[in-house]
N, C-alpha and C positions, 0 to 999 in steps of 0.2 A: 262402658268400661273406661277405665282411665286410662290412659300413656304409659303412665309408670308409677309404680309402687315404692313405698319408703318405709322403710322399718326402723325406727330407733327403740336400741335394746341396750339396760339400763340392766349391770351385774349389781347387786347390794350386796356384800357381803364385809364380814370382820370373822377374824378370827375367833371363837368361841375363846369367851373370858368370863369366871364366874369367881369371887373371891368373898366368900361369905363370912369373913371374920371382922369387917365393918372397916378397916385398916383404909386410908388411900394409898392405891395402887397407879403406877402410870399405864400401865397396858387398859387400866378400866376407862381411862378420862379418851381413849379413842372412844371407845361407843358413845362419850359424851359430843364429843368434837364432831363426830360427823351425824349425829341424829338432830344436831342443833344446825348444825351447818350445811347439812346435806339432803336426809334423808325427811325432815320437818316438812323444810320450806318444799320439796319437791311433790309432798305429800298435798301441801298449802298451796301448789302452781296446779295438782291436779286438780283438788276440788272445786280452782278458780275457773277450770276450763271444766270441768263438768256441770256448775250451775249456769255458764254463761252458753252451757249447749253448742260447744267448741266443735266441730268433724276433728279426729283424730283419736288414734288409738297408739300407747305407746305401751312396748313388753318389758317387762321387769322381771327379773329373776331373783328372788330370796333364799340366801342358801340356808341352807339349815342353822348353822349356828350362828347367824344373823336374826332368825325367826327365835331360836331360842334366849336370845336376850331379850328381843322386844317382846317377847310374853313371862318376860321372869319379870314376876313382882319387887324384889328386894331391887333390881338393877332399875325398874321402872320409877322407884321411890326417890335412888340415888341421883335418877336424870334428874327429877324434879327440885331436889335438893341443888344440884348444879344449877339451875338454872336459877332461885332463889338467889344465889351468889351472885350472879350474874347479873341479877335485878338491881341487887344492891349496890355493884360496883359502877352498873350504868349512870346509876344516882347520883355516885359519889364522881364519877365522871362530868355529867353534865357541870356540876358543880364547879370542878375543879378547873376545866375547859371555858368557861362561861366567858373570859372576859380575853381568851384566845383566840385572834380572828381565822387563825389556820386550823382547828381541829375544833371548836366550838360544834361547827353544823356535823362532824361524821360524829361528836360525843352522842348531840340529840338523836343522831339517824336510830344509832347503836340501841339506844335507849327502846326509842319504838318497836325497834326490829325484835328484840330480845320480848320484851313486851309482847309482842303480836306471838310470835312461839313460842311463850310459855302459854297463854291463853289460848292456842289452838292446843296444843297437848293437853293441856286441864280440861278445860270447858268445852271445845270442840268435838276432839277426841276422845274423851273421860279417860283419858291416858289408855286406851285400848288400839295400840296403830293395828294390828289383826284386823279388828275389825271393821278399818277403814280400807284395808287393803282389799279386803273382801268386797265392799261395800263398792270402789271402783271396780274392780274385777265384773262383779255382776250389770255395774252400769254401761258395760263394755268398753271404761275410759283406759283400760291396762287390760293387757293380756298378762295372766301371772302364771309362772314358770319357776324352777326349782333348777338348782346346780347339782356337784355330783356331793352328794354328803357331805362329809368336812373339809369341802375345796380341795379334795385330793387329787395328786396328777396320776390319773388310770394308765396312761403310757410306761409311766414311770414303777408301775407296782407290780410285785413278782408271781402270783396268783390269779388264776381267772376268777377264784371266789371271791378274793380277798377286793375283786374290782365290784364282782356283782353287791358284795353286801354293801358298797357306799352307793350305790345306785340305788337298791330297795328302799336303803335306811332313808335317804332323801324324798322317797316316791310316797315311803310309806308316813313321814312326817308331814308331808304336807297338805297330805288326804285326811290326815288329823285334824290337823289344822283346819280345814279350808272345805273338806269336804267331798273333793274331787279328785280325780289322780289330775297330775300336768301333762300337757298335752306337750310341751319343748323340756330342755333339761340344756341347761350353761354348763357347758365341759368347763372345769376350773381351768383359767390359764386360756382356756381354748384348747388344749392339749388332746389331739385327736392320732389312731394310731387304729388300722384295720382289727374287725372284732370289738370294739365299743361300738360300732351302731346294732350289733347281736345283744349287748347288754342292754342298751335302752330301747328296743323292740321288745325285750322280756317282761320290761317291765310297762309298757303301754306308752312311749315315750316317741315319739314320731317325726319330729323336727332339733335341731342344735344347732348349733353356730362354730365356724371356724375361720381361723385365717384365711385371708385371700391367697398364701401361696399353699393353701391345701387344695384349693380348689385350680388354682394354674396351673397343678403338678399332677392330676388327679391321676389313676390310672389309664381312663382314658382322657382325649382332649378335650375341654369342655368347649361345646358346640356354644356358647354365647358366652364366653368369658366369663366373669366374674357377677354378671346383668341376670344369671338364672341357676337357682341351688342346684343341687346333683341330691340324687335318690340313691341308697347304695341296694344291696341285693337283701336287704333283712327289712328294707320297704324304709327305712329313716330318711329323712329328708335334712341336708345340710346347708344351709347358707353362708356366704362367705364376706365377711367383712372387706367393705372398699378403700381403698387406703386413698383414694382422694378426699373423701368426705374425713377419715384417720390426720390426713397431713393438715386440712385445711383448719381443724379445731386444734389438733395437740400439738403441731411443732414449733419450733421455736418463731416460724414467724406466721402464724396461724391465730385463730381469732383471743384466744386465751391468754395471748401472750401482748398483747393491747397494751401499751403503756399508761393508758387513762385505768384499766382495771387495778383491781385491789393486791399490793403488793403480799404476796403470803407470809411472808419470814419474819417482817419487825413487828412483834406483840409491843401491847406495852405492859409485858408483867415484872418488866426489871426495872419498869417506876412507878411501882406502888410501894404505899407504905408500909412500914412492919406488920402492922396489923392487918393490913388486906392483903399480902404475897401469901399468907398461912392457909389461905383457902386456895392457894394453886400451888403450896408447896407439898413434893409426895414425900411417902417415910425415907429416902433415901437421902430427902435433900435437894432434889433435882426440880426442878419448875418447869410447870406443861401452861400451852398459851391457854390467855381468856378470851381470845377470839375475837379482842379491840385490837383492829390495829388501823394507823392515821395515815399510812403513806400507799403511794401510787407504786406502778411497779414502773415505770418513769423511764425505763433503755438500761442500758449497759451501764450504768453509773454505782456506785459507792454507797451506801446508805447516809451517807451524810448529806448526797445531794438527791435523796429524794424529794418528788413531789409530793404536797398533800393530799388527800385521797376525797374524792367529790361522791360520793354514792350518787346524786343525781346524774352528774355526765356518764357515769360506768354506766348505771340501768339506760340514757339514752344507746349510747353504743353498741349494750348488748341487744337492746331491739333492733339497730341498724344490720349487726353482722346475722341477727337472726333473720331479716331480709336476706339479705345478702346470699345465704344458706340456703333458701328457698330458691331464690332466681338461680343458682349455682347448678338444683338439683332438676331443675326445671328445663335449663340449658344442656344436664348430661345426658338427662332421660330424652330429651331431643335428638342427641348425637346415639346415643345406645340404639332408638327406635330405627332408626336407619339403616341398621343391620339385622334387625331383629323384625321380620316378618309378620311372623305366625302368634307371637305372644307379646306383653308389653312388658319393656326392664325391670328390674328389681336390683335395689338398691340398699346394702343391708349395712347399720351404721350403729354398732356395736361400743359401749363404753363402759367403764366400772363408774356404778353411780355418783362413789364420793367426788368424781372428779369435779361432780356439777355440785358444786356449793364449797367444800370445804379444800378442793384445789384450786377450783378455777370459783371465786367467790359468787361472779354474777351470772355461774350456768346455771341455776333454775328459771332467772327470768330470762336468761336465750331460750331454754325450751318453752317457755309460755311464749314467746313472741317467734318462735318458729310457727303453731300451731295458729298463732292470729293471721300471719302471713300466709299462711298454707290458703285461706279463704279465699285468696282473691287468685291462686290456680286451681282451679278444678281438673286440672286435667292429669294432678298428682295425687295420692293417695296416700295420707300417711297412718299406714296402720299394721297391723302386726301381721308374721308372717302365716298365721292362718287366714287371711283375710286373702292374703295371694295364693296359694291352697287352694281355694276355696274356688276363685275363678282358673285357676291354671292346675289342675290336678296331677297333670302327667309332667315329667323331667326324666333328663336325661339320668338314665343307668351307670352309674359308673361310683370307681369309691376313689375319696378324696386322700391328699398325701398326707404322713405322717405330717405334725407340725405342732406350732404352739402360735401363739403372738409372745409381743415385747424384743428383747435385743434379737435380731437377726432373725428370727422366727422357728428355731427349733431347740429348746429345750433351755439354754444358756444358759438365765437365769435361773432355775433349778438344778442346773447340774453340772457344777463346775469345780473347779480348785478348789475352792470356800467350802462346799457342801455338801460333796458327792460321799463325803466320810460315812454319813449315817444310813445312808439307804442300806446297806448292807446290814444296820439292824432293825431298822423295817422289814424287811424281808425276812429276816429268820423269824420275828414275829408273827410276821404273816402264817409260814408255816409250821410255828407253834400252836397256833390260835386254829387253824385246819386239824391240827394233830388234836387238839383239846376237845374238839366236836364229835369225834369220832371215839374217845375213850370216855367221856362221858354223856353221850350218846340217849336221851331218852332221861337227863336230868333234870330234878325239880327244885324247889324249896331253892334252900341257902343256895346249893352246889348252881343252878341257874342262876341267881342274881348274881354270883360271882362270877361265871360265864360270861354274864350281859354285861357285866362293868368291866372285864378285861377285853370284850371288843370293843367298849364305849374308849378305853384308855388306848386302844391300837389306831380305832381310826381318829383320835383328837391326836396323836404323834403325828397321822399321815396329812394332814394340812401341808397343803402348800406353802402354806404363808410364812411356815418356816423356814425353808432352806430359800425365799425369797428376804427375807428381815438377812438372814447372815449372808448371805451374793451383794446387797446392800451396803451392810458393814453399818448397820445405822439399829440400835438397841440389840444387838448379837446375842448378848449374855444373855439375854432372856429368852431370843428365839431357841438356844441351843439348851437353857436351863426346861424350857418347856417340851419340847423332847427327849429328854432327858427324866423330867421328872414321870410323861406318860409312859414310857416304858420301863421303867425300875417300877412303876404300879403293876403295871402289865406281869412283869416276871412275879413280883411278890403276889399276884393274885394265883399264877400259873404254878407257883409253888404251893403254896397254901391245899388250890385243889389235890394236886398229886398226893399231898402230904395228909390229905386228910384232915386237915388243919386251918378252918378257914376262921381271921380272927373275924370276928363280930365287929369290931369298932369299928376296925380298921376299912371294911365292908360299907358300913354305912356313911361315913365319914367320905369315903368316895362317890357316893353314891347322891351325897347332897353335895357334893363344891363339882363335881363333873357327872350332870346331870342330864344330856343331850342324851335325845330321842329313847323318850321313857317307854316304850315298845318296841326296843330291838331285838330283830331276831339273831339271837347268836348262831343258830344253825345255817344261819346264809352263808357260812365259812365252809361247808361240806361242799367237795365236790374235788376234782381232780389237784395234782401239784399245778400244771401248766395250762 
């Protein structure tokens, strides 16, 4: 048995976007941005340590409307399309760059990299990421996991139905999908709150993850700190995210924030020429990056006095800090063992994917050169939380504290001055959409599909990622247009039924631009107010 156990768990998600009147939109060019940046190359670190017969296993969580872009074909056509563009600007880069002694080598880097991911998506992948995901999943290189439907905060929502149907709807997409129920489930946010580990016991869901001060606060005191999950009374099993392995990657003076890595902000799409900004201008006018950019992120300085940016020295550094990483957790699991008798620590090291590639540019190859480094300790284990399960069955009984992650760890971000305005029509929604179950009760044909697409238009409102865009302050008018437009569908479907009157276009028209989870049961909504 090893010393200590490591879990790196890796949220994928974006908000569900589907705009099928061919238009550019800037909410679509995120699925671009971090599939090229994030989610590709991460896919390209795993396959490298699956042919190279790597130890380690790392858990991923797919939320739903993350899984339903990357299985939509018209979105999968537009990635490829994006990347085309991209090919082409590389081109006209190098060129342009050639006789530049400061940006010439990141034009070329650019060039290959772009290169190497489009050719893993086409050729590699035959543009089907499902089935790559699958494909590690069964080779035991990921454990795959699901979040709560459409990243909604369950703490936050006024229904115990209205929590169970985002739990089903996720449990039951991804056994679509994939074949299998999941065996964990990613609380969106982390957002944990007594009676959600009864909703994911309902549904075969057995392990989640939460904040570390859920677990410091728990009801009772946890007997090994933060070093061993808590089990609650409905048999779930909770792990808690360590905020030193948190601080040592994300804060400001932690490995990401490296002066030698790739500075995020300065694109260079405000010097291209007419003719090539038009493929990164959206209809409004507004320009989204093309994901060149030449400078370091260099300290606390100006953009004017940035450095140039080395891709060589970054990928050295991020192998050093992914050393680094290792010997760190090797050194905790040492200190943690020392208190810890009867079982060996566990170490749970929780991130939102896109941070690795399209925040922090060079964290795919950190996590590739975590797991090379991992080789030369054996006496750690990096692998998923069933794996520690598996030799450690029993833990301590007890249930963990309300909480979230992000500012200060309980709720903030979703629920403050900025935002707190709309919950109040979620909720009535909620209990419209309970009330609609019940009066038409044993419906088929039209009156169902109208049924399924005004819960489909409830839970795409209840995303998180809304009332975090407007706490933000950074593209609002669209976070607040987009709940806005899912609930005016919601009432106009809710009328419609009552009325007898449901139009046909208007039906179907919904039915293809917001089209997540094409088997939902609208009947998951039955069940008590509270």
């Amino acid at each position: 048995m090893p010393n200590g156990f490591i879990s790196i768990v890796l949220n994928a998600h974006l908000p569900f976007i589907r705009q099928p009147d061919g238009r550019k939109h800037l909410e679509e060019t995120w699925f671009y941005e971090t599939m090229i940046e994030s989610y590709l190359p991460i896919l390209q670190v795993l396959r490298r340590l699956d042919d190279a017969e790597t130890p380690g296993t790392i858990t991923i969580s797919l939320s739903a409307p993350l899984l339903a872009m990357m299985a939509d074909r018209r979105l999968l056509e537009r990635l490829e399309e994006h990347l085309d563009r991209l090919v082409e600007l590389t081109d006209a880069e190098v060129g342009r760059r050639r006789d530049d002694p400061e940006f010439a080598h990141a034009a070329e880097f650019y060039k290959g990299r772009i290169a190497s991911v489009r050719e893993f998506f086409i050729h590699d992948l035959d543009r089907d990421l499902i089935q790559e995901f699958s494909r590690l999943a069964e080779s035991g290189r990921i454990e795959l996991i699901t979040s709560t439907g459409t990243h909604a905060l369950l703490p936050l929502m006024h229904l115990v139905s209205s929590k169970r149907a985002q739990v089903k709807a996720s449990v039951d997409y991804f056994e679509l999908l994939f074949g299998d129920k999941p065996r964990g489930m990613w609380l969106a946010e982390c957002a944990f709150a007594p009676g959600i580990d009864g909703l994911l016991a309902e549904r075969g869901v057995f392990y989640s993850f939460v904040e570390g001060n859920a677990i410091q606060h728990a009801e009772s005191t946890p007997i090994y700190g933060n070093y061993s999950p808590l089990v609650t009374p409905e048999g779930v099993v909770f792990f808690g995210r360590d905020e030193l392995v948190r601080s040592q990657i994300w804060d400001p003076e932690g490995y990401s924030s490296d002066p030698i890595y790739r500075d995020f902000d300065l694109d260079i799409v405000t010097e291209l020429s007419d003719d090539e900004v038009i493929d990164f201008t959206m209809q409004d006018g507004s320009l989204v990056s093309t994901g060149l950019k030449y400078y370091a992120i260099t300290g606390t300085v100006g953009p004017d006095d940035k450095l140039p940016y080395n891709p060589e020295r970054a990928a050295e550094r991020a192998w050093e800090h992914a050393r680094h990483f290792v010997e760190e957790r090797a050194a905790q699991v040492r200190a943690a063992a020392e208190r810890m008798e009867d079982r060996p620590p566990h170490i749970t090291c929780p991130f939102d994917a896109s941070f690795f590639g399209h925040w922090w540019f060079e964290g795919p190859q950190f996590l590739e050169g975590i797991f090379h480094h991992a080789q030369k300790h054996p006496e750690l284990q990096f692998g998923s939380p069933i794996d520690f399960l598996r030799e450690e069955p029993i833990q301590q009984q007890t249930m963990p504290a309300i909480s979230t992650w992000g500012e200060d760890g309980y709720f903030k971000m979703w629920l403050g001055p900025q935002n707190a305005w709309f919950y109040r029509y979620l909720h009535n929604a909620e209990l419209t959409m309970r009330e609609l179950v019940d009066e038409f009760e044993g419906a088929s044909g039209q009156q169902s599909r109208a049924l399924r697409q005004a819960a489909r238009e409830l839970m795409l409102a209840q995303s998180s990622d809304w009332a975090f865009i407007i706490r933000t302050n950074v593209d609002t008018e669209y976070a607040i247009e987009r709940v806005e437009s899912h609930l005016s569908n919601f009432q106009n479907l809710t009328s419609q039924l009552r009325d007898d009157a449901i139009d046909e276009q208007f039906l179907t028209d919904l039915e293809a631009t917001n089209n997540i989870f094409p088997d939902l049961d609208w009947q998951a909504w039955k069940g008590s107010v509270r």
